[in-house]
C-alpha positions as CSV (number, residue, x, y, z in Angstrom):
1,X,-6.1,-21.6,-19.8
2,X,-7.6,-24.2,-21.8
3,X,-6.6,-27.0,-19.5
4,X,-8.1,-25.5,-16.9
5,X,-11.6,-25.2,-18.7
6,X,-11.6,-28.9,-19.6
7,X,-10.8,-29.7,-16.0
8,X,-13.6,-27.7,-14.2
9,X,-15.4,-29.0,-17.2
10,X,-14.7,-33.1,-16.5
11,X,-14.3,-32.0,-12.9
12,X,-18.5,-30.9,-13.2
13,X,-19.1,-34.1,-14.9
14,X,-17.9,-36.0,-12.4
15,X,-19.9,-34.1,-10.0
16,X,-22.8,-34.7,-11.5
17,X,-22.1,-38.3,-11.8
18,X,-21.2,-39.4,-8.2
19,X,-23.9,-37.2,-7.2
20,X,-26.3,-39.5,-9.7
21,X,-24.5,-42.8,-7.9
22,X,-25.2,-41.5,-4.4
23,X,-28.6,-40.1,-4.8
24,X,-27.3,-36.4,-4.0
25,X,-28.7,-33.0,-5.5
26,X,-26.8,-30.1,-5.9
27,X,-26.3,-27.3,-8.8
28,X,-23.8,-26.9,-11.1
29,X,-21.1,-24.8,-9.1
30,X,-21.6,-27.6,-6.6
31,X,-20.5,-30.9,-9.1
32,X,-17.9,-28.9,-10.4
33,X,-16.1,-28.7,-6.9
34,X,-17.0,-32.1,-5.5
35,X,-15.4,-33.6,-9.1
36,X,-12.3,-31.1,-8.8
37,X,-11.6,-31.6,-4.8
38,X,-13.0,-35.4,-4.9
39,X,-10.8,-36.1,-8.0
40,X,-7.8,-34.7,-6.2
41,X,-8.8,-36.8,-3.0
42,X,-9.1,-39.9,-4.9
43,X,-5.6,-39.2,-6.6
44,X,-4.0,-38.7,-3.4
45,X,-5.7,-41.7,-1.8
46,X,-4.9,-43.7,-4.9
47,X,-1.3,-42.8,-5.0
48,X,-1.2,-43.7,-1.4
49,X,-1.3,-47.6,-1.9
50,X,0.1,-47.2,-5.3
51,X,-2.4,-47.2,-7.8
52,X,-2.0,-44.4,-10.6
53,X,-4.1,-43.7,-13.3
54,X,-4.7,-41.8,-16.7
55,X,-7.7,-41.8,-19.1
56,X,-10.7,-44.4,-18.0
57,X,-8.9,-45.3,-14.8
58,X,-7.7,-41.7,-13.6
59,X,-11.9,-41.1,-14.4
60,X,-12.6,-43.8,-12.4
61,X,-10.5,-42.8,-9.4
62,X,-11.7,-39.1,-9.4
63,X,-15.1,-40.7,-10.0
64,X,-14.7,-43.0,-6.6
65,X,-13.0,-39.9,-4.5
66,X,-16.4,-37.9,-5.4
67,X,-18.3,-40.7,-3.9
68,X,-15.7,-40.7,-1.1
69,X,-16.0,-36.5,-0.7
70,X,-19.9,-36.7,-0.8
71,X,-19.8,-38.8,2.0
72,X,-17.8,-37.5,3.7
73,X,-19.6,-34.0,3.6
74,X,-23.1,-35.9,4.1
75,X,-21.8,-37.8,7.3
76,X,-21.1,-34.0,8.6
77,X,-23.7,-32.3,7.1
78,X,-26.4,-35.2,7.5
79,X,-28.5,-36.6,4.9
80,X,-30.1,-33.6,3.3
81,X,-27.0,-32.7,1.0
């Protein structure tokens, strides 16, 4: 139960801080499921040409599949998100 804490936790961090690197703005709830799912997509992606992670790189790649997820929902949304 505790792991799960401190991933929605560093999940909301990272949230917050791909929405800081792409100029986005959205609340809390919001950060803490672009970090979870865009740290999952940037695992996945990762893992796909065979780079793996843990500590500062595994941030690094859910950091990048943030970026990756909030573009992704802005191209279909448009700019406002």
């Amino acid at each position: 139960m505790l792991s799960l804490i401190i991933s929605i936790l560093i999940g909301a961090f990272v949230g917050w801080l791909a929405g800081i690197i792409m100029k986005s703005s959205h609340g809390f709830i919001m950060s803490a499921l672009l970090g979870i799912v865009g740290g999952a997509l940037g695992h996945f992606l990762a893992g796909l040409i065979g780079i793996g992670g843990s500590g500062i790189g595994g941030f690094l790649i859910s950091l990048a599949g943030a970026c990756i997820l909030i573009a992704i929902v802005r191209a279909i949304m448009g700019k406002k998100f």
